[in-house]
C-alpha positions in Angstrom: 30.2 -39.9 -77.4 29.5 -43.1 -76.1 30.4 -46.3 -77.3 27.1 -47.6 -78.4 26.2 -48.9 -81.9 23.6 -46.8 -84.5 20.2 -46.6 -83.5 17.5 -47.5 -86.0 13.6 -46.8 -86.3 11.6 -45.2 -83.7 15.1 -44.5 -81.2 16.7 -43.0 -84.0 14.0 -40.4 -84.8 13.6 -39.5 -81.1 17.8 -38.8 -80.9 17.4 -37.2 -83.9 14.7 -34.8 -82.3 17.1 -34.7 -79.7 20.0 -33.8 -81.5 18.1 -31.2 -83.2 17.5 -28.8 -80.2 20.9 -28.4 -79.9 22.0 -24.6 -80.5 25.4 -23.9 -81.9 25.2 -20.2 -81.4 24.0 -20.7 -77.6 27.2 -22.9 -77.7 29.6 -20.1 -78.8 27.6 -17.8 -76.0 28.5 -20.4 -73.3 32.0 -21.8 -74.4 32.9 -17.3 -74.4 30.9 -17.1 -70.7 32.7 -19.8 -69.3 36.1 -18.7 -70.2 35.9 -15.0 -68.8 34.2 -17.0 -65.5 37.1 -19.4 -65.0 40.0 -17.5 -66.6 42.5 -19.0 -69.5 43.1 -22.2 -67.2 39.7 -23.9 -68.7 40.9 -23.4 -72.3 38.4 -23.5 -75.3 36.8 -26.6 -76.5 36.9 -27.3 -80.2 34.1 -25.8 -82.4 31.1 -28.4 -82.9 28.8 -30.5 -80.3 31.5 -33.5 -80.1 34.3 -30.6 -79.0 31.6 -29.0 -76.7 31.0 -32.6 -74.9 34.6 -33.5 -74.4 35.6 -30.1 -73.0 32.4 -30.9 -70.0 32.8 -34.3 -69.6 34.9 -34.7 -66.6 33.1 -32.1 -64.8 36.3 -30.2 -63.9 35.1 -27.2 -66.3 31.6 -27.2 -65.0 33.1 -27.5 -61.0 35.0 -24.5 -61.7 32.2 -22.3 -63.3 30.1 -23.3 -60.4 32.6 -22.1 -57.6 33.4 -18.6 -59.3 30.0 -17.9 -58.4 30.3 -18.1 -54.8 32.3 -15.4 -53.5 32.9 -17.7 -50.4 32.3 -21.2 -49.1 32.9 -23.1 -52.3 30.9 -25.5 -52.4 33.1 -27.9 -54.8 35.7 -28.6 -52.5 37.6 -30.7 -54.5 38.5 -30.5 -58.6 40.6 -33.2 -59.8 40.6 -34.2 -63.3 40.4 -38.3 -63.8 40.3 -40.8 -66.8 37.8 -42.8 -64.6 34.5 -42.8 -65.9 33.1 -42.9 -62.5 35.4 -40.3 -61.4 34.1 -37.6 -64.2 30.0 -38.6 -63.0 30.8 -38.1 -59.2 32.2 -34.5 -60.9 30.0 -33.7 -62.7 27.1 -35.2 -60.1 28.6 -32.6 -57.9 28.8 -29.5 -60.4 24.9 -30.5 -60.5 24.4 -30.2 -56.5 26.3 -27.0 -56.4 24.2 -25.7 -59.3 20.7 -26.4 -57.3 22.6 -25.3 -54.1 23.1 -21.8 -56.1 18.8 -21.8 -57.0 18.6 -23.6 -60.5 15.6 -25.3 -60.5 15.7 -29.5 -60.7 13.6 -29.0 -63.9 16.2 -26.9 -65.6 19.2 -29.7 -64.4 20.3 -31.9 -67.1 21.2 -35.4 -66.0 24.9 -36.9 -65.6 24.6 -38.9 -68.4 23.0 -36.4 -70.6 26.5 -35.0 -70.8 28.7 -38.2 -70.2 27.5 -40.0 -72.8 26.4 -37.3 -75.2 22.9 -38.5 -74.8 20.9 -34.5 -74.7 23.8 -31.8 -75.2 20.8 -29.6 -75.2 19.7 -30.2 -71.9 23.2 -29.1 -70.7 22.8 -26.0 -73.0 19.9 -25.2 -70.8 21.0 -26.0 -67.8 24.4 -23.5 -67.7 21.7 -20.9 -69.3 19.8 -21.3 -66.1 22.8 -21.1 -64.2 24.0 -17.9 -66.4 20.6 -16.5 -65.9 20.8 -17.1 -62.2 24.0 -15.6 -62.1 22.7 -12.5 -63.8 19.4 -11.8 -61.5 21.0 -12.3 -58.0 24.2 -9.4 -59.4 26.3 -10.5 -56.5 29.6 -9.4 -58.5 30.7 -12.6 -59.0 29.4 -13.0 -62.8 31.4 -12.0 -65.5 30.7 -11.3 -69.1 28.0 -9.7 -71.1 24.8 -9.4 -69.0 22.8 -9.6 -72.0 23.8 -13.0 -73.0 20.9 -14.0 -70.7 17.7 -13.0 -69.7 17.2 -11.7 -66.2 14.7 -14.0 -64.3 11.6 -12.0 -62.9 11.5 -11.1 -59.2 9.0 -10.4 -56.5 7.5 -7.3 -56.3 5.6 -7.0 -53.7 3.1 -4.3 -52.6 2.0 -2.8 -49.2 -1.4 -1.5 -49.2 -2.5 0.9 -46.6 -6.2 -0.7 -44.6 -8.0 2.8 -46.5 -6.4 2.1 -49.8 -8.0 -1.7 -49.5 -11.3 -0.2 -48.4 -11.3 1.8 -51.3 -10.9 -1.0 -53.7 -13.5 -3.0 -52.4 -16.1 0.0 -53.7 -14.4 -0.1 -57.3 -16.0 -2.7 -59.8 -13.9 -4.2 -61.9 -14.7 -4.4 -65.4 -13.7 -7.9 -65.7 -17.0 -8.8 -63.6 -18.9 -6.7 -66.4 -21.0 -3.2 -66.1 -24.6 -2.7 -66.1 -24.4 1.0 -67.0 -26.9 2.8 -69.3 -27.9 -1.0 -69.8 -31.4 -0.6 -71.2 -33.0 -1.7 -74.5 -33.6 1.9 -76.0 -32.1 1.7 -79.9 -32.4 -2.2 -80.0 -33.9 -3.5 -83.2 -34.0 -6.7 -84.4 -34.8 -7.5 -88.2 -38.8 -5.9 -89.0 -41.4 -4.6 -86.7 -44.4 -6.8 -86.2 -47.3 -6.1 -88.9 -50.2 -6.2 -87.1 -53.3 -6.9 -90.5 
């Protein structure tokens, strides 16, 4: 993490919210995904959301993940691990544009220094779930591992309707727009008749 001094008050109970989204099994899902993607070279971090960080942070992990996707035209070209902290964001910043490139929406990215400085783990988590997800709708062969560690995104399906067919439907009332059949007020009663003295 960061080198930053605690947080009190109001920041503190917005990290801890923060904090709290954080999944440790979704961890153990991704940490076993990314190792059958990248091969033995990436290692294992160490259990725990500290281990998790430190394994990501210099965006070499991430860079490789992102490229075994492709099955041509990488579009990391270069992975070079670096002690400079500017270094591991430019990384990781491209890890990110490689990700969108691949269809992960912006809303699903996390930001650089959500993972740099440890700020929203969880957001990452989400993030290489979108990516997984990705990965598992588009079945290009290039993902590896379990396909039901995510969930497959919905897809178009689209319909052609012949010019009778949409005739036809044009005749059909829908019951959403309600029915007036057998509407009458035969049977209706409403508390006593009338007494007529």
């Amino acid at each position: 993490m960061a080198n930053k001094g605690p947080s009190y008050g109001l920041s503190r109970q917005v990290q801890d919210k923060i904090d709290s989204k954080y999944d440790p099994e979704l961890e153990m899902i991704l940490v076993e995904w990314i190792s059958r993607q990248c091969g033995s070279g990436v290692g294992r971090p160490e259990p725990g959301k500290t281990g998790f960080q430190a394994w990501l942070k210099d965006g070499c992990v991430l860079s490789e993940l992102v490229n075994s996707l492709f099955a041509q035209d990488k579009p990391v070209k270069k992975i070079q691990s670096s002690t400079m902290a500017f270094k591991q964001m430019e990384q990781i910043s491209q890890f990110l544009k490689a990700a969108e490139t691949y269809g992960v929406s912006k809303t699903d990215m996390f930001q650089t220094v959500d993972l740099w400085e440890g700020k929203d783990l969880a957001a990452v988590q989400r993030t290489l779930s979108a990516l997984g997800s990705l990965a598992v709708t588009k079945d290009e062969g290039t993902y590896s591992g379990d396909p039901n560690w995510f969930f497959k995104k919905s897809q178009e399906n689209k319909r052609d309707f012949s010019e009778d067919q949409m005739k036809a439907g044009k005749n059909v009332i829908g019951l959403q727009m309600g029915s007036n059949k057998g509407a009458s007020q035969e049977g209706m009663s409403y508390g006593r008749p009338r007494q007529i003295l």
